[in-house]
KOLBA-839289 format. One record per residue: residue number from 1; residue in one letter; x, y, z of N, C-alpha, C, O in turn. Coordinates in steps of 0.001 Angstrom, whole numbers, plus 524288, in hexadecimal, padded with zeros to 5 digits. Each point is the difference from the previous one (the first is absolute). Layout:
N
{zami NUM; 'A'; {X; Y; Z}; {X; Y; Z}; {X; Y; Z}; {X; Y; Z}}
...
This chain:
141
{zami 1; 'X'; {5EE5D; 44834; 2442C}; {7FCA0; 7FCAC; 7FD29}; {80305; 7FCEE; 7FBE8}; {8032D; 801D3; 7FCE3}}
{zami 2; 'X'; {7FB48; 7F90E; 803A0}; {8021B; 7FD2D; 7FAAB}; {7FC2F; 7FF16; 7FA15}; {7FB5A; 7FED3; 7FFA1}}
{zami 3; 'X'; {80825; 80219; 7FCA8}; {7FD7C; 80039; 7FD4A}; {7FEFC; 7FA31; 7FBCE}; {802B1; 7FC48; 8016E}}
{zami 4; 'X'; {7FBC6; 80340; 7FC71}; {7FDD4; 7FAB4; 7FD8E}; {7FFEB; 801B7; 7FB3A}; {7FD56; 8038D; 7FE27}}
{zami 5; 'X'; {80641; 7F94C; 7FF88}; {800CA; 7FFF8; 7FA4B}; {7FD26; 7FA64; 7FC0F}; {800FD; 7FB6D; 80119}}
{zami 6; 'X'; {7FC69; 805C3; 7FB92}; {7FD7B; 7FBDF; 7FC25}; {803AA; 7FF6D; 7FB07}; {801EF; 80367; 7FD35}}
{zami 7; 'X'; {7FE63; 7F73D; 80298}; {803BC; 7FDDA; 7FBC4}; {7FC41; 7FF49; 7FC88}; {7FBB5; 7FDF3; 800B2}}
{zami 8; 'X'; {80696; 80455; 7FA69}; {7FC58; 800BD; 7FAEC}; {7FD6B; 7F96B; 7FE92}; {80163; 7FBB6; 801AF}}
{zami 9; 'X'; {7FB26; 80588; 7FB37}; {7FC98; 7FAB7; 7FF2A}; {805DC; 7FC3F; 7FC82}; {803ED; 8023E; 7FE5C}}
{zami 10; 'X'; {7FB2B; 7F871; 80150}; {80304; 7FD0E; 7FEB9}; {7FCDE; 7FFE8; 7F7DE}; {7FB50; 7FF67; 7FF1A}}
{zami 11; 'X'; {807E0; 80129; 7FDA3}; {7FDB8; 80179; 7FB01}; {8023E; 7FAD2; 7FDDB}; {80495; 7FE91; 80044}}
{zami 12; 'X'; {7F544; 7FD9F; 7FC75}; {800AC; 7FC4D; 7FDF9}; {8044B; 7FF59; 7FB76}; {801D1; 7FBAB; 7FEFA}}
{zami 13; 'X'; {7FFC0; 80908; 7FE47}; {80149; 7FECA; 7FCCE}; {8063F; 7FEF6; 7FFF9}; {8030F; 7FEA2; 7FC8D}}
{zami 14; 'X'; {7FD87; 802B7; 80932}; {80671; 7FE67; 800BD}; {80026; 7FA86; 802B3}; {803E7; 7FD4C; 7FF3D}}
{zami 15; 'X'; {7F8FE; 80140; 80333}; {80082; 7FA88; 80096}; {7FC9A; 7FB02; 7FB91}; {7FE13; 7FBE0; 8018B}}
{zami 16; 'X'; {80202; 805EE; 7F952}; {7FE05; 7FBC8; 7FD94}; {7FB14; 7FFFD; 8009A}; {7FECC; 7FBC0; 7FE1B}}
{zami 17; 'X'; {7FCCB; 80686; 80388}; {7F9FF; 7FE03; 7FFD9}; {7FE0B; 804DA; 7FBE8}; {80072; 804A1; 8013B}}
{zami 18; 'X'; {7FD21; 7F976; 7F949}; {7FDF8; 8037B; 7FF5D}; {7FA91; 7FEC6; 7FEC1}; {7FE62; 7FB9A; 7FEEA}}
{zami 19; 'X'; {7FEBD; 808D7; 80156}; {7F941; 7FDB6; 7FFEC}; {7FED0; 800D3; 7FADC}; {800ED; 80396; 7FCEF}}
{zami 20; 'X'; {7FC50; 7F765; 802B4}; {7FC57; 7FE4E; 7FAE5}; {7FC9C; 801E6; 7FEB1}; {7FC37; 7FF8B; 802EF}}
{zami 21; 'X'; {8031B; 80348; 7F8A2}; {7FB89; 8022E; 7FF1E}; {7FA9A; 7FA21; 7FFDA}; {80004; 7FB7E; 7FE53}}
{zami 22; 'X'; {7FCF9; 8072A; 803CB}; {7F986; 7FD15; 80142}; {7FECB; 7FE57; 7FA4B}; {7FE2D; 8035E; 7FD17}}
{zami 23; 'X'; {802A0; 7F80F; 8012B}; {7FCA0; 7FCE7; 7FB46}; {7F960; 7FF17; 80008}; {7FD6B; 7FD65; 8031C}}
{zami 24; 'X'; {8008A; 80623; 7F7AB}; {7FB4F; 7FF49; 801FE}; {7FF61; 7FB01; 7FA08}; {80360; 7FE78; 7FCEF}}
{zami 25; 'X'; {7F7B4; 80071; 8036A}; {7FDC9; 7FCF5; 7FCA8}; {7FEB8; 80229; 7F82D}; {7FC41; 802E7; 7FF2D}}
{zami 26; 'X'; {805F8; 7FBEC; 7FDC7}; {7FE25; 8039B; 7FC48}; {7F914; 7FE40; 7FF99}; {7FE04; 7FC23; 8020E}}
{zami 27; 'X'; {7FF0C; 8083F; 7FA77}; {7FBA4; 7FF87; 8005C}; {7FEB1; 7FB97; 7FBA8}; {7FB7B; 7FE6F; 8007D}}
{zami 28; 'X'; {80684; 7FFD8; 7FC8E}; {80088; 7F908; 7FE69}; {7FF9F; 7FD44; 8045B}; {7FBF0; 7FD9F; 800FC}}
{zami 29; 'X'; {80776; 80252; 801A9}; {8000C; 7FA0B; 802EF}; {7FC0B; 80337; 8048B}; {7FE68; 7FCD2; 8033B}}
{zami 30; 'X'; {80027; 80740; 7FD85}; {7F8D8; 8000E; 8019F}; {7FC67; 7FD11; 7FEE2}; {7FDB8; 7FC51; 80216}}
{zami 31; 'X'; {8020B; 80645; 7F997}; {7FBFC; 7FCD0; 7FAB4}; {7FF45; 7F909; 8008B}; {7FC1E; 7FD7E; 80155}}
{zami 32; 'X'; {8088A; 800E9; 7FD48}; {80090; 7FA17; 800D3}; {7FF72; 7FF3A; 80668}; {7FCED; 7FC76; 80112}}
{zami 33; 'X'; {80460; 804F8; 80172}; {7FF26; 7FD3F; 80508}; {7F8FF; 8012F; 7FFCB}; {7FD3E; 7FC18; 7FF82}}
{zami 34; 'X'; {800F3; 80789; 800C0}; {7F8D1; 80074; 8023C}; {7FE4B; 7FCF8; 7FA49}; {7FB64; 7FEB1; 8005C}}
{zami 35; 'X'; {8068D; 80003; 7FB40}; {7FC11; 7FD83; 7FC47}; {8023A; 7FA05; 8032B}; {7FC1E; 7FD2E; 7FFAF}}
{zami 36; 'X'; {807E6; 7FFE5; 802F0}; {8002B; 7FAC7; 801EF}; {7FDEA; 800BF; 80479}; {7FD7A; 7FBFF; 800D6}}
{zami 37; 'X'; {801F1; 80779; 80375}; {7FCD8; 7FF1C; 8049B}; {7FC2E; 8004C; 7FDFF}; {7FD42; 7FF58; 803E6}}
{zami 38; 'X'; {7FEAF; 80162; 7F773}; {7FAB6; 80076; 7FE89}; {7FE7F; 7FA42; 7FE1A}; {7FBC1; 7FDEA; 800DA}}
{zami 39; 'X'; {80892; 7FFCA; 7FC56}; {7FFF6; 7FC42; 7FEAA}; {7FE81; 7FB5A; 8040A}; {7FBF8; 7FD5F; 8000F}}
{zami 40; 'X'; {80846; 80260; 8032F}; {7FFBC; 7FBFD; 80619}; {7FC13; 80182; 801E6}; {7FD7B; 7FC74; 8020D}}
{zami 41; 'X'; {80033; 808B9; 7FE48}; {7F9F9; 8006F; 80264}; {7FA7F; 7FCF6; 7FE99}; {7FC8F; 7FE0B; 802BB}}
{zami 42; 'X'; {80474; 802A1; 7F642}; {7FD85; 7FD52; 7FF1A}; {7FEA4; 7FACF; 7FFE3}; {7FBAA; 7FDEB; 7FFE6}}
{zami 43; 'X'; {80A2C; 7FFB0; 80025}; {7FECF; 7F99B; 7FF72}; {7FF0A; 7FDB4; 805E9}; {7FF46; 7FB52; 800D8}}
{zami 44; 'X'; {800D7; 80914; 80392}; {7FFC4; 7FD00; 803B9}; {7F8CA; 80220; 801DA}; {7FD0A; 7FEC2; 80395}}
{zami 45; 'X'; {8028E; 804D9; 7F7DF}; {7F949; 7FEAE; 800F3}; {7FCE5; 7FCBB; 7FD73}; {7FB64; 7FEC5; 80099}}
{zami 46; 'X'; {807D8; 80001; 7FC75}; {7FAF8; 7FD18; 7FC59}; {80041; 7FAF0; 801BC}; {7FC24; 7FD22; 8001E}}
{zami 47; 'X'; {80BB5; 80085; 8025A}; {7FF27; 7FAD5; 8024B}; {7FCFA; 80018; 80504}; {7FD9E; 7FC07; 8014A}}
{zami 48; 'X'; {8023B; 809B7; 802C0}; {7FBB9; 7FFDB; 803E1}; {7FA88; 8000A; 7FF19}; {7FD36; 7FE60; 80390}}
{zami 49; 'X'; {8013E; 802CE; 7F955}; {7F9B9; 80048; 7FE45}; {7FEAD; 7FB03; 7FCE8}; {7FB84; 7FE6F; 800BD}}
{zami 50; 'X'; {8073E; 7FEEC; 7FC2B}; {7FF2A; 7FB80; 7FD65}; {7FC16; 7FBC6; 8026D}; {80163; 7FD8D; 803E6}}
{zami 51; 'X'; {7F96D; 80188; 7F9AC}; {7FD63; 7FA04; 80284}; {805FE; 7FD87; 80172}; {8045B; 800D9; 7FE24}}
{zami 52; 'X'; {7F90E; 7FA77; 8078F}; {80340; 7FC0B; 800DF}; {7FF0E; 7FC92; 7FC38}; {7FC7E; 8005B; 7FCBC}}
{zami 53; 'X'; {8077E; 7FB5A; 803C5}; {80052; 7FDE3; 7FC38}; {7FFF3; 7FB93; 802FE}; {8018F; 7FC8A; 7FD0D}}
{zami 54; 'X'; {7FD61; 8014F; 807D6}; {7FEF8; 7FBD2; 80317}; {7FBF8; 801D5; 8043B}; {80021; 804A5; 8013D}}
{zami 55; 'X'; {7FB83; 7F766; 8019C}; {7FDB5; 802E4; 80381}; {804FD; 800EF; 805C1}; {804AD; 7FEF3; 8006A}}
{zami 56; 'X'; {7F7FE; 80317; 802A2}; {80094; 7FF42; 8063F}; {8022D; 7FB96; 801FE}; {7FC41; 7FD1C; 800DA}}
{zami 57; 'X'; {805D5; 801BB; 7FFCE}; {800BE; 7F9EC; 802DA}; {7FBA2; 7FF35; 8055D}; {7FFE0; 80214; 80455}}
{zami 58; 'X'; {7FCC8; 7F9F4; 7F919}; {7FC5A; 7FE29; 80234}; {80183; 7FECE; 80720}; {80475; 7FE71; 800E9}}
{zami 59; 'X'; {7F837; 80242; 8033E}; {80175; 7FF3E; 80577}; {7FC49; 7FBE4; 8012C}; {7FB62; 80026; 7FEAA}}
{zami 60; 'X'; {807FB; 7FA13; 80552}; {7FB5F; 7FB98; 800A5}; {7FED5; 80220; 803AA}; {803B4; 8027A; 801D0}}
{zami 61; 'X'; {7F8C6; 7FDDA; 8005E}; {7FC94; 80152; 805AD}; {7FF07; 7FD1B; 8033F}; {80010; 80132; 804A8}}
{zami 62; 'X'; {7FE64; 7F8A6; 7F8F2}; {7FF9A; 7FBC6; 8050D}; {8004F; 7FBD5; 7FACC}; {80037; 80151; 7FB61}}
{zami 63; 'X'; {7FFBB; 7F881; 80711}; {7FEFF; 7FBEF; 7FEBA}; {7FDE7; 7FCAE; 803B3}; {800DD; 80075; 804B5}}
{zami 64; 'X'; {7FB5F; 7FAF1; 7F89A}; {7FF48; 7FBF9; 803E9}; {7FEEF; 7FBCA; 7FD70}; {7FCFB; 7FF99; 7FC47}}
{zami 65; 'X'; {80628; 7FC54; 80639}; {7FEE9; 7FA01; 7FD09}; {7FC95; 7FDDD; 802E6}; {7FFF2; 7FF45; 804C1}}
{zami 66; 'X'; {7FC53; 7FF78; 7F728}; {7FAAA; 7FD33; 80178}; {8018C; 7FB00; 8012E}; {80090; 7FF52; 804BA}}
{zami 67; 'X'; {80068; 7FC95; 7F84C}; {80073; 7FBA2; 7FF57}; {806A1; 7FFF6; 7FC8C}; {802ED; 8037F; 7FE79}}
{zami 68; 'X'; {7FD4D; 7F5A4; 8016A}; {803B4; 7FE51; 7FB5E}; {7FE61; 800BD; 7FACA}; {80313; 7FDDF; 7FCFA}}
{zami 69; 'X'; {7F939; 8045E; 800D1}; {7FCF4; 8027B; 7FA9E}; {7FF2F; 80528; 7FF6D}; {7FD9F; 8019C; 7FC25}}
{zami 70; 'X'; {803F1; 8012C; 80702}; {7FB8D; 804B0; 7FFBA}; {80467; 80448; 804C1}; {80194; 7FEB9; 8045C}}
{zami 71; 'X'; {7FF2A; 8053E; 7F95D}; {8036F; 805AD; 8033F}; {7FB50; 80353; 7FCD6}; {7FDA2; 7FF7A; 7FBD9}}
{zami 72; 'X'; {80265; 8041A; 80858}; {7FDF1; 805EC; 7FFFD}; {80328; 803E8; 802EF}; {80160; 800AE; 8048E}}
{zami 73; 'X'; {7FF8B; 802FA; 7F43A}; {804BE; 8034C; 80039}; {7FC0E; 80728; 7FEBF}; {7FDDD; 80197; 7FC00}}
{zami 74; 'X'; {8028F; 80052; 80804}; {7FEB4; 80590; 7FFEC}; {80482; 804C0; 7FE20}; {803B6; 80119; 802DB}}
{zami 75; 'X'; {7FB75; 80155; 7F84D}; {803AD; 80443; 7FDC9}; {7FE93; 803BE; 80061}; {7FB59; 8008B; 80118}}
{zami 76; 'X'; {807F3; 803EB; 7FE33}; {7FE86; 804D9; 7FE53}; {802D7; 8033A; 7FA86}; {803F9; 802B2; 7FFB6}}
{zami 77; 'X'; {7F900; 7FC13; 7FD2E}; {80374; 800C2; 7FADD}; {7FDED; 80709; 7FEF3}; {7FB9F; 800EF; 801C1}}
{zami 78; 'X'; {805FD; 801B1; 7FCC1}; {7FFCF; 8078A; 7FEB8}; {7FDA0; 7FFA0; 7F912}; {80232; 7FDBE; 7FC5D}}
{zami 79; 'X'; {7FB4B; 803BF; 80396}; {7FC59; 7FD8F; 7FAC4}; {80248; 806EE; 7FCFB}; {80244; 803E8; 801A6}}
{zami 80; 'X'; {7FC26; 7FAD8; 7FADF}; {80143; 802D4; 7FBAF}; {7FAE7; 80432; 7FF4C}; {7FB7A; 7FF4C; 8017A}}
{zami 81; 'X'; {806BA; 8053F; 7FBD0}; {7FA8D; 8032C; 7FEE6}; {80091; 80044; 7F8DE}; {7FCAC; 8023D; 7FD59}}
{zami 82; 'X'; {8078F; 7FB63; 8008F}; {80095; 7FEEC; 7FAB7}; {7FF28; 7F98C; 7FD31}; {7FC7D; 7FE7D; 7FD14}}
{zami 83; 'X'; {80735; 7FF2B; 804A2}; {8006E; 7FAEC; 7FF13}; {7FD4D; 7FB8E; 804E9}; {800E2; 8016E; 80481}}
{zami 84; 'X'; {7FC47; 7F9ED; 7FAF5}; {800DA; 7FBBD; 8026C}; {805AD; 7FD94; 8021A}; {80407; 7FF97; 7FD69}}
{zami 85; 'X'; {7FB53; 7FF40; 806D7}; {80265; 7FCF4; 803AF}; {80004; 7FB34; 7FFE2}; {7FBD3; 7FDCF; 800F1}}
{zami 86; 'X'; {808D3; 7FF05; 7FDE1}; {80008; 7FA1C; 7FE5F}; {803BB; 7FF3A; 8056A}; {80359; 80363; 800AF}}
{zami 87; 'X'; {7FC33; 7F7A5; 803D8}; {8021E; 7FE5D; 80291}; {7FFD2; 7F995; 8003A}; {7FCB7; 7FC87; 7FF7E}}
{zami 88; 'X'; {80933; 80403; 801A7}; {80025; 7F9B4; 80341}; {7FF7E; 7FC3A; 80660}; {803C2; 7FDA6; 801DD}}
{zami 89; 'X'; {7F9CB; 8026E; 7FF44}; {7FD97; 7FD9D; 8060F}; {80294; 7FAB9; 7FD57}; {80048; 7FE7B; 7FB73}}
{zami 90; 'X'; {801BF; 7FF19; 80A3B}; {802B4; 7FB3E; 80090}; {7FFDD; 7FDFD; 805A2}; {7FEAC; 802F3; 8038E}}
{zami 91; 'X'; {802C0; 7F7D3; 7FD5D}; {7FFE5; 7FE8B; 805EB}; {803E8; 7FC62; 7FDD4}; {7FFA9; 7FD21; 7FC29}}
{zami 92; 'X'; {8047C; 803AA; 80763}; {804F4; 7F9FD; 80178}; {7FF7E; 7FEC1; 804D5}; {7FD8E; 801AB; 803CA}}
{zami 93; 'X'; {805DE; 7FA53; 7FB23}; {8004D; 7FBD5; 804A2}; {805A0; 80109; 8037F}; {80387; 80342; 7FFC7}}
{zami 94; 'X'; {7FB7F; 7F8F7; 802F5}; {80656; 80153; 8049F}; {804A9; 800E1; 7FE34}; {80328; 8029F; 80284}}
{zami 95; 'X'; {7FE29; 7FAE2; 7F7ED}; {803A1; 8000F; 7FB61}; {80195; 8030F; 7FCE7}; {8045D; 7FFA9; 7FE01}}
{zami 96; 'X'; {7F726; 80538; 800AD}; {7FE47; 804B4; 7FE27}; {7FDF1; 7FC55; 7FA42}; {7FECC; 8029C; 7FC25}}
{zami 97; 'X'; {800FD; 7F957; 803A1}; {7FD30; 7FF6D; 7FC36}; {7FAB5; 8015C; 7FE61}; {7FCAB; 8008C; 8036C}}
{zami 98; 'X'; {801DA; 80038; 7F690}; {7FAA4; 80224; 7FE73}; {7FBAA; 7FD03; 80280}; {80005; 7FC4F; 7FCEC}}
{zami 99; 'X'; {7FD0D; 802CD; 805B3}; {7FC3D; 7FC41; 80138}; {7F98E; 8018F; 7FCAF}; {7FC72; 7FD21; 7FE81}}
{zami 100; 'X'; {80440; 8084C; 80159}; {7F8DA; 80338; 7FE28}; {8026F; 80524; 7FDDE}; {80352; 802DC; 801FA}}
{zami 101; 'X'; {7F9B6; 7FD86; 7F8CA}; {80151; 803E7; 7FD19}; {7FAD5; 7FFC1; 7FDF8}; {7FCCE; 7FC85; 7FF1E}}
{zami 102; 'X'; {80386; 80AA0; 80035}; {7FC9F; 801E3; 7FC76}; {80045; 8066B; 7FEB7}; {802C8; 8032C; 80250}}
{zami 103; 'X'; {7F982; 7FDEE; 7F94A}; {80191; 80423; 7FDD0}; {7F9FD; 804BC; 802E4}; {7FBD4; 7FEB9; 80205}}
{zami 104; 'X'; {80604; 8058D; 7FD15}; {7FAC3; 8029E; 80115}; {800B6; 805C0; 7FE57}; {80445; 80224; 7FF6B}}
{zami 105; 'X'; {7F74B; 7FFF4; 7FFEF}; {7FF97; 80455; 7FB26}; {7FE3B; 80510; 803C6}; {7FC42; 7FEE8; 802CF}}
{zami 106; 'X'; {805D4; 806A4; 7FDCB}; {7FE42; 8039B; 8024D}; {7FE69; 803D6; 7FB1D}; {802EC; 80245; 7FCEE}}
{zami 107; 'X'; {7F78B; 7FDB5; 8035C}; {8006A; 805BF; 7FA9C}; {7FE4B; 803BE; 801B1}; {7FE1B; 8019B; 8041F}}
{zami 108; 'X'; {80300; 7FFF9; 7F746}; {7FF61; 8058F; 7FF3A}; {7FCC6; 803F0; 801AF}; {7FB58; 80016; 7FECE}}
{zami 109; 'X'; {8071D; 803D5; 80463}; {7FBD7; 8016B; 805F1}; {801D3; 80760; 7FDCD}; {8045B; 800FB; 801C9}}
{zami 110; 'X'; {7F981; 8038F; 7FB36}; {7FF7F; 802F2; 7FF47}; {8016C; 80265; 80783}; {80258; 8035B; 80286}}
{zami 111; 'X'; {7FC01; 7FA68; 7FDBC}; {7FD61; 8030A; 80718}; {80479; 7FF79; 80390}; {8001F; 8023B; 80442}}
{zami 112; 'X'; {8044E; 7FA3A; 7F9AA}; {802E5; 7FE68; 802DA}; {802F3; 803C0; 802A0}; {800CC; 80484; 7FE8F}}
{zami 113; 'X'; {80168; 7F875; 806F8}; {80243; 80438; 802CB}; {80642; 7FCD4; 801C8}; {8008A; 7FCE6; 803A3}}
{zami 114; 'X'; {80475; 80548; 7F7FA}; {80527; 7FD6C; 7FF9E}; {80331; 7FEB0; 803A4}; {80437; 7FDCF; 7FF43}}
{zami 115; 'X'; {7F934; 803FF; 806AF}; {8020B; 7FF0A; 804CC}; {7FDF7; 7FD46; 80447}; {80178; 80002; 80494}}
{zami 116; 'X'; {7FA5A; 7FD44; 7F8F3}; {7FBEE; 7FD41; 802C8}; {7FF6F; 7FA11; 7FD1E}; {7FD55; 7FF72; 7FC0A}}
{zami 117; 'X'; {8049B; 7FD98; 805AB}; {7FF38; 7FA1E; 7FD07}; {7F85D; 7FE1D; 80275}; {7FC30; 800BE; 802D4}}
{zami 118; 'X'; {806D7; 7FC22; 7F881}; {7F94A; 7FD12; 8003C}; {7FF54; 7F911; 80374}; {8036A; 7FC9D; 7FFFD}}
{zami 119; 'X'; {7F93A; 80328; 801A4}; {80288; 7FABD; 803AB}; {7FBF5; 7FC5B; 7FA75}; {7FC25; 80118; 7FD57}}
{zami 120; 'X'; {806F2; 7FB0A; 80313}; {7FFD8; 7FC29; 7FB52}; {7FE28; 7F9E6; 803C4}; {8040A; 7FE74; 8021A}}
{zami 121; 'X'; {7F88D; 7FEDD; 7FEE6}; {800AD; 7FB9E; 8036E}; {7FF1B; 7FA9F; 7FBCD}; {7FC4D; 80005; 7FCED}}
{zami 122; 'X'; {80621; 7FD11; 8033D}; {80255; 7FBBD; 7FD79}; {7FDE4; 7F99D; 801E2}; {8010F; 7FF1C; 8049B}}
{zami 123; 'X'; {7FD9B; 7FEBC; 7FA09}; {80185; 7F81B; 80193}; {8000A; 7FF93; 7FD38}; {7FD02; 800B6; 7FC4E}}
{zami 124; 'X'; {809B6; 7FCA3; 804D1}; {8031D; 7FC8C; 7F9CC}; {7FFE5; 7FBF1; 802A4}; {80087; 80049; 804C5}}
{zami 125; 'X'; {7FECE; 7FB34; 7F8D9}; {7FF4E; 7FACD; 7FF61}; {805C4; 7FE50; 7FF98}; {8033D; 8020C; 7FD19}}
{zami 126; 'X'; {7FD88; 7FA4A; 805ED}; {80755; 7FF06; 800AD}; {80001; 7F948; 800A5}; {7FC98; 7FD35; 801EE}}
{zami 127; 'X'; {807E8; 80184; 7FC01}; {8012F; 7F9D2; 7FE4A}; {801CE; 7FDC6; 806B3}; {7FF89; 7FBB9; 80224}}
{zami 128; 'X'; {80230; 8085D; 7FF4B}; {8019A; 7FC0A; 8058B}; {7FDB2; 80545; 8049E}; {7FD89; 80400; 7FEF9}}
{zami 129; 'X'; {80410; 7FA60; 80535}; {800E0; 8046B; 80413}; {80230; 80564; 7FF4B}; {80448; 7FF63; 7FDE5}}
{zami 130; 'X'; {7FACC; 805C7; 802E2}; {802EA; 8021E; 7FEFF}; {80314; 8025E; 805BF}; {7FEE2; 7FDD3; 80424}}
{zami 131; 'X'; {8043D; 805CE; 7FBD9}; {8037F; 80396; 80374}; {7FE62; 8051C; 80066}; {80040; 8031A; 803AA}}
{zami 132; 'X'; {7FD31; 7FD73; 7F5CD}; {8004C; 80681; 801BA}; {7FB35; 801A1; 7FA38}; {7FF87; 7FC5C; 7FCE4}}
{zami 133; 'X'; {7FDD8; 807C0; 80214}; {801F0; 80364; 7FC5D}; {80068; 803E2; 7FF46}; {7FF54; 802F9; 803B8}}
{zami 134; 'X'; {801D2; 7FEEF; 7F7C9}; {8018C; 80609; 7FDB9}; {7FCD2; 80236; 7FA73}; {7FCD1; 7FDAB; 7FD40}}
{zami 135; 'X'; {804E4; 80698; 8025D}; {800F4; 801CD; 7F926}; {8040E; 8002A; 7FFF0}; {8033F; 80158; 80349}}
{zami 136; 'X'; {7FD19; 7FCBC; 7F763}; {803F2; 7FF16; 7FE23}; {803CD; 80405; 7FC80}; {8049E; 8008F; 8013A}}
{zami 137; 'X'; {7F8DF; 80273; 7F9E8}; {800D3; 802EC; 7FE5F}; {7FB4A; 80329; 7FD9F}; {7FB9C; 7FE78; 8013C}}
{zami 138; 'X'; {804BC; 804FD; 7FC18}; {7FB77; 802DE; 7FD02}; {801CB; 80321; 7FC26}; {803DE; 802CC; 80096}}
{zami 139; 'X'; {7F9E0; 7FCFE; 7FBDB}; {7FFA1; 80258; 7FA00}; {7FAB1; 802B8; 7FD71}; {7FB8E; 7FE8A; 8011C}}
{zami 140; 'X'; {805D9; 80650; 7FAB5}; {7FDEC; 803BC; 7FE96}; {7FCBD; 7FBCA; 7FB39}; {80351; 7FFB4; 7FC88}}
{zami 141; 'X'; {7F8F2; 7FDB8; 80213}; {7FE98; 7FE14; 7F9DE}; {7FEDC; 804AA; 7FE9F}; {7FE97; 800E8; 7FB7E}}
């Protein structure tokens, strides 16, 4: 029978490796780290919970030009259950120029439901032909 001999383990400390003792955290820089993750928690709730500070961006739904005077522009603006809804309805021309503007007011709807727009239907009165229209923008008064 042959026998089988085991060569002793290879020992770090003759080839240069020696092990580091495990650094833990002192209980200071505990302290400071969970009072700044409490911190960032907070500011990123209060900027998540915060009223907006602009509405929804209004969606056009259809348009139709009546005549060279006259577009009818259908919206759906997301009305507020705090503030009124101030929007801009507009119609341009082939140019994107302004041709029909006007303003229009969504209020204040307790009942409102923030994922459900409201359809808004419009005839703006326009200086020439128009191309198209839209909303334009919308604001909290």
């Amino acid at each position: 029978m042959t026998e089988v001999t085991v060569a002793p383990p290879l020992h770090d400390d003759r080839y240069g490796r020696t092990r580091r003792p495990k650094r833990e955290l002192s209980r200071r820089a505990k302290v400071i780290g969970v009072i700044v993750l409490a911190a960032v928690v907070a500011v990123i709730a209060v900027w998540a919970f915060s009223p907006q500070a602009s509405p929804t961006t209004p969606r056009t739904l259809d348009y139709s030009v009546v005549d060279d005077s006259s577009t009818r522009v259908s919206v759906g603006i997301f009305p507020d259950q705090e503030r009124d809804v101030h929007c801009i309805i507009q119609a341009t021309n082939e140019q994107e120029a302004v041709v029909g503007f006007t303003e229009v007011t969504v209020p204040t709807d307790p009942n409102a439901d923030p994922n459900s727009p409201k359809r808004v239907d419009v005839d703006l009165a326009t200086t020439q032909l128009a191309a198209s229209g839209h909303a334009e923008s919308c604001w909290f008064e």
